[in-house]
C-alpha positions as CSV (number, residue, x, y, z in Angstrom):
1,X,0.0,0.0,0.0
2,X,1.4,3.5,-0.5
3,X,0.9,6.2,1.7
4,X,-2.3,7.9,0.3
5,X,-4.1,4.1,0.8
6,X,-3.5,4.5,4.5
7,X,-4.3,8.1,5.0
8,X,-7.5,7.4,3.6
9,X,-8.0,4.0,5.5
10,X,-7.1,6.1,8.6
11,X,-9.7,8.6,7.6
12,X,-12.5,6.2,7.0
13,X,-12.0,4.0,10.2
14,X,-13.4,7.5,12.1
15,X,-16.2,7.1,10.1
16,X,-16.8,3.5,10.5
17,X,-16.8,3.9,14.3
18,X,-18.5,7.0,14.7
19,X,-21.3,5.5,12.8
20,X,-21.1,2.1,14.9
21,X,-21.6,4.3,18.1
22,X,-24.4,6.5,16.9
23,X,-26.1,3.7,14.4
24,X,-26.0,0.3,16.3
25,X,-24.1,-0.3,12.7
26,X,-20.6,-1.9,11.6
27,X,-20.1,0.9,9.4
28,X,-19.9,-2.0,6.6
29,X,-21.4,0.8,4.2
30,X,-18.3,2.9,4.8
31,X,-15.4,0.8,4.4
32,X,-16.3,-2.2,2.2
33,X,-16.4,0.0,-0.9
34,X,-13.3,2.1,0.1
35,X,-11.5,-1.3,0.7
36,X,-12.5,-2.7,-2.7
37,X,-11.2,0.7,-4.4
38,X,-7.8,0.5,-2.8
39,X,-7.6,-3.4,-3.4
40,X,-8.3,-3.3,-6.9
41,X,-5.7,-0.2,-6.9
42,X,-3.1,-2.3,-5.6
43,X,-3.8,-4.5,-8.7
44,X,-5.9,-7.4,-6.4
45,X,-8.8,-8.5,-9.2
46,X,-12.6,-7.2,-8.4
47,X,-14.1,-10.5,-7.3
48,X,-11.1,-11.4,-4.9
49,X,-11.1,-7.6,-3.3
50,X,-14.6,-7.9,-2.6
51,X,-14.2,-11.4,-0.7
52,X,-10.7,-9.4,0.9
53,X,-12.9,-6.5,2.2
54,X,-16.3,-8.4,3.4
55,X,-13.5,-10.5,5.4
56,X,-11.7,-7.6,6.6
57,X,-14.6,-5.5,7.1
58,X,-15.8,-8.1,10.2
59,X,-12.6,-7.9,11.6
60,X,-13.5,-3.9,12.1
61,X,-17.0,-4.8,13.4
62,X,-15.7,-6.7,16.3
63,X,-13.4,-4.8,18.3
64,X,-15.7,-1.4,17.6
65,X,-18.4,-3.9,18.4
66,X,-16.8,-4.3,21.8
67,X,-16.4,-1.1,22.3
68,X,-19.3,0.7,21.3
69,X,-21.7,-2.2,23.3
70,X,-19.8,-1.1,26.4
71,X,-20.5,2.9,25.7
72,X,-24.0,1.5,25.4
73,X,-24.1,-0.4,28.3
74,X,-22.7,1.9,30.7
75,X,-26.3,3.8,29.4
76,X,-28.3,0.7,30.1
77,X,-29.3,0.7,26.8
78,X,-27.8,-3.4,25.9
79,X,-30.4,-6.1,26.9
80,X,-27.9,-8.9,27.2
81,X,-30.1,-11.8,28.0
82,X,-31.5,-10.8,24.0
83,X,-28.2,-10.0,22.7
84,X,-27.0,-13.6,23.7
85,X,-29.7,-15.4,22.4
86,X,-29.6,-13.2,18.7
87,X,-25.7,-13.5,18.9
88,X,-25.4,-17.4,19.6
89,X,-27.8,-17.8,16.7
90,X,-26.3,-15.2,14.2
91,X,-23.1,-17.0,14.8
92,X,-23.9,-19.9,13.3
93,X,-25.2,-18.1,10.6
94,X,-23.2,-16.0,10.0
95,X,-20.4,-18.9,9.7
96,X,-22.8,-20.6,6.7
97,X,-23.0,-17.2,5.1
98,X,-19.2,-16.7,5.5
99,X,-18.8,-20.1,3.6
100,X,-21.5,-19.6,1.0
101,X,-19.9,-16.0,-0.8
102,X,-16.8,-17.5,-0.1
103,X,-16.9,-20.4,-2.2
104,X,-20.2,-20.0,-4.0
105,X,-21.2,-16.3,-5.0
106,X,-19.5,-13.6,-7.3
107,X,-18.5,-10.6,-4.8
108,X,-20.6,-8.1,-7.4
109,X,-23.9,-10.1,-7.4
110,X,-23.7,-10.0,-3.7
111,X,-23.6,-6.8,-3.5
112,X,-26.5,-5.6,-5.4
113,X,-28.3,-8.2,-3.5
114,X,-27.4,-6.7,-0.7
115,X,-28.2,-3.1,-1.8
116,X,-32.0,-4.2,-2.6
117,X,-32.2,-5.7,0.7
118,X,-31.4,-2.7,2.5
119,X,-33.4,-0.6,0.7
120,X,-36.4,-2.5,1.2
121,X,-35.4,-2.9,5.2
122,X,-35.3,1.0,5.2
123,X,-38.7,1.1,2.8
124,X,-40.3,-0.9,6.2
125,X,-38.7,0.9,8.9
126,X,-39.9,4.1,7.6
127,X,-43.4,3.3,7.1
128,X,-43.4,1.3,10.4
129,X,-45.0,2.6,13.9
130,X,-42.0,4.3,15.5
131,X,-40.9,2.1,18.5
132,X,-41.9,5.4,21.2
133,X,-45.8,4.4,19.9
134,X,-45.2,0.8,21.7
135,X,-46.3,0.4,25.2
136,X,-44.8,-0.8,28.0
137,X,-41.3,-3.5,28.0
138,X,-40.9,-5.6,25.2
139,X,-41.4,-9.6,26.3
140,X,-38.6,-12.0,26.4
141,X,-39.0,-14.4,22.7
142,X,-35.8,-16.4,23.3
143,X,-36.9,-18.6,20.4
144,X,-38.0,-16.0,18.3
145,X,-35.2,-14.2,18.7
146,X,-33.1,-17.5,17.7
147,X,-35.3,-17.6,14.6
148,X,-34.3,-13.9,14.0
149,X,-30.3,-14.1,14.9
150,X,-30.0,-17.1,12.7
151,X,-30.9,-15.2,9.3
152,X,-29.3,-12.1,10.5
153,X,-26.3,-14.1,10.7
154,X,-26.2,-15.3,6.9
155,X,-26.9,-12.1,6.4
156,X,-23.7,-10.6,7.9
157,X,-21.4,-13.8,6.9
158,X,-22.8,-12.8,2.8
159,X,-22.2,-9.2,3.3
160,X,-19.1,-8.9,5.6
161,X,-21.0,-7.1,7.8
162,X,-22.1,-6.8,11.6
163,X,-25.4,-7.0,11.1
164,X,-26.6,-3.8,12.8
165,X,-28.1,-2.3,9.4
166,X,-30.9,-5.3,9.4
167,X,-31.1,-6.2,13.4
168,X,-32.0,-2.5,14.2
169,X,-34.9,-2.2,12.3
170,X,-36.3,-5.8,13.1
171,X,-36.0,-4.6,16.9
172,X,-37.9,-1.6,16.8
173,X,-40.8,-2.8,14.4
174,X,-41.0,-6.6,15.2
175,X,-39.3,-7.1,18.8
176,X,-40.7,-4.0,19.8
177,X,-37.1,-2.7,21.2
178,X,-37.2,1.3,21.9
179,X,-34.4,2.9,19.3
180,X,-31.9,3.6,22.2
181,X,-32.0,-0.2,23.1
182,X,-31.9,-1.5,19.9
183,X,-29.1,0.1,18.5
184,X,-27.5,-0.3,22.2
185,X,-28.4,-4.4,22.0
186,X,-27.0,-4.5,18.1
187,X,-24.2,-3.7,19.1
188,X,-23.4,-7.1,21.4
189,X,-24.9,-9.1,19.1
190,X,-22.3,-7.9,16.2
191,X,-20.1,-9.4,18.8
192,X,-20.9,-12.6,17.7
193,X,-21.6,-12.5,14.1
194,X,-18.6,-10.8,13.4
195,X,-16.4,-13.5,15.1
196,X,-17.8,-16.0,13.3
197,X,-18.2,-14.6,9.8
198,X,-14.3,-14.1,10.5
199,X,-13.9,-17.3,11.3
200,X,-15.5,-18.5,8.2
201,X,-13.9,-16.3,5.5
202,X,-10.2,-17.3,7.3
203,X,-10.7,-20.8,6.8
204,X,-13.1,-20.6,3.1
205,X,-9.7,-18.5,2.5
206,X,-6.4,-20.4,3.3
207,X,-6.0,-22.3,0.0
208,X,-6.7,-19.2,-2.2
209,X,-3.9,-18.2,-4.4
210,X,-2.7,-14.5,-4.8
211,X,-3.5,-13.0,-1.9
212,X,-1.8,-9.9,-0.9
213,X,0.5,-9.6,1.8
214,X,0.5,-10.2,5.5
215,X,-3.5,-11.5,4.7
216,X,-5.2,-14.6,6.5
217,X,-7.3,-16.4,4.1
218,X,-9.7,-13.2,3.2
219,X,-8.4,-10.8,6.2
220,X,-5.5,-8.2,5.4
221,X,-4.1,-7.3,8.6
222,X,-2.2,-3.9,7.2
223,X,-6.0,-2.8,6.2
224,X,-7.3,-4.0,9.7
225,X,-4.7,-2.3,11.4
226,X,-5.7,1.0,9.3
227,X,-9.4,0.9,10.0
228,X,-9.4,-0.6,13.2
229,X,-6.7,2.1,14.5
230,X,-9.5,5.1,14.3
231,X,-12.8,3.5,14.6
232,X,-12.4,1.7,18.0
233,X,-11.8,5.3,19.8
234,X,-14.6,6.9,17.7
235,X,-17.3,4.2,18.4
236,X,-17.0,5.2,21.7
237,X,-17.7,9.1,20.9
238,X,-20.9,7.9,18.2
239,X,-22.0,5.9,21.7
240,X,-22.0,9.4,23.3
241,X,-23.6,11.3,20.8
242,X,-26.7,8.8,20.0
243,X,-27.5,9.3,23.7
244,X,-27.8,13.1,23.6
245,X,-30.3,12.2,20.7
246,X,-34.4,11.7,20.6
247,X,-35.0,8.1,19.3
248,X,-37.1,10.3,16.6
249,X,-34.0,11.9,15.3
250,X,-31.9,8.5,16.0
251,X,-34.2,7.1,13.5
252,X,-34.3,9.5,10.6
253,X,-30.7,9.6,10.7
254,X,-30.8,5.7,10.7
255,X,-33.1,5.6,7.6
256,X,-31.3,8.2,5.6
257,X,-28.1,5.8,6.3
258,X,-30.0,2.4,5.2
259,X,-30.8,4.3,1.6
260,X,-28.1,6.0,1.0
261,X,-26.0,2.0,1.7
262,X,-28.6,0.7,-0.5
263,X,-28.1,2.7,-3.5
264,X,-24.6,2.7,-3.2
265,X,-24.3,-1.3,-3.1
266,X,-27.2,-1.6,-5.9
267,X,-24.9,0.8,-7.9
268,X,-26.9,3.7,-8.7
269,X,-24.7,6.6,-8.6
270,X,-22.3,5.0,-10.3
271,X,-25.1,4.7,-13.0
272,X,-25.9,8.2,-13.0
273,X,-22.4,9.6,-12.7
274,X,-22.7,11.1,-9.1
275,X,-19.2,10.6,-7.1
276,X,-21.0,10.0,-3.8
């Protein structure tokens, strides 16, 4: 890598955590195109930098999990007891989903998969009952929460990502979570689906031939090191900041994100020539 690949890798790891703080989110959006641009750059081909940055993109998620579920819980706002049941599911998931893009799935039709997805889970949570309309707690489902973390987890083990971007809005509209807990609870459950989507694209990834440097089957260390430098301190600040919040303005922010991520995966401003 030269120097302008870290500055920028530097840079975009203080977006990734600020918006894993604020968001309940892995910040996937943010660094999995960056880390295709600067893979493909370095002369890696499209379909193998993909597979590089959905790896390398969980190893982000999980220490900035870490750290932005204990900003959260020093707010109250992680129910463990849910996170555990979501996570132990999403981790076995997410370790088929790891498997399946890895040895079954181009890295481009993944993508705009993946784009649609999100814009339709942003489509639902906009046109949903905001969570401040539900009354009272929310009851303990531990096997409906299995039946949820399990998906979820293919979900982030395709997309290299923590899984925030779909849990949050199936808290608020279907487990009835208030926004401040949801994004709070997110957050330990990426715990888990990040560790074992790693898992899974580390072993899917040992036998492949011309990976770059210093990489673990489809984890680059040098990018890690890069991302995961900035994003661990700031996920702690984007905790902060979501508090001082109203769940109201938590959520618009949350929706803008999920279609803006959508569009961008799906490739529409490519299309239409905007550099966003």
């Amino acid at each position: 890598m030269e120097l302008i690949h870290i500055i920028i890798l530097l840079i975009t790891g203080v977006g990734i955590g600020f918006a894993q703080g604020l968001l309940g989110v892995g910040g996937s959006f943010i660094m999995v195109p960056v880390m295709v641009t600067v893979f493909t750059d370095i002369g890696i081909p499209l379909d193998l930098g993909v597979k590089l940055a959905f790896g390398t993109s969980l190893l982000v998620v999980l220490p900035t999990a870490l750290s932005g579920s204990l900003a959260h819980h020093r707010k109250g706002a992680v129910w463990w007891r849910a996170a555990l049941y979501l996570g132990v599911a999403g981790a076995i998931g997410a370790l088929l989903g790891s498997t399946i893009t890895s040895q079954l799935i181009s890295g481009k039709i993944i993508k705009i998969v993946f784009g649609v997805v999100v814009i339709l889970a942003g489509i639902r949570m906009l046109t949903a009952k905001p969570p401040e309309e539900f009354k009272g707690e929310p009851r303990e489902k531990p096997l409906f929460w299995i039946g949820c973390g399990f998906p979820l987890g293919i979900a982030s083990g395709l997309l290299g990502v923590g899984g925030g971007i779909f849990m949050v809005p199936i808290m608020t509209t279907g487990l009835k979570f208030k926004m401040h807990r949801a994004v709070g609870t997110s957050t330990g459950v990426m715990m888990f689906t990040s560790a074992a989507g790693i898992l899974g694209y580390i072993l899917n990834g040992l036998d492949v031939p011309n990976l770059p440097a210093r990489s673990l089957g489809y984890v680059n260390f040098p990018v890690w090191i890069c991302l995961a430098a900035t994003s661990v301190v700031m996920a702690q600040v984007g905790a902060k900041v979501a508090h001082l919040l109203t769940a109201k303005i938590l959520r618009i922010i949350f929706i803008i994100v999920m279609f803006y991520m959508g569009l961008k995966m799906v490739g529409i401003f490519t299309w239409l020539g905007w550099p966003l």
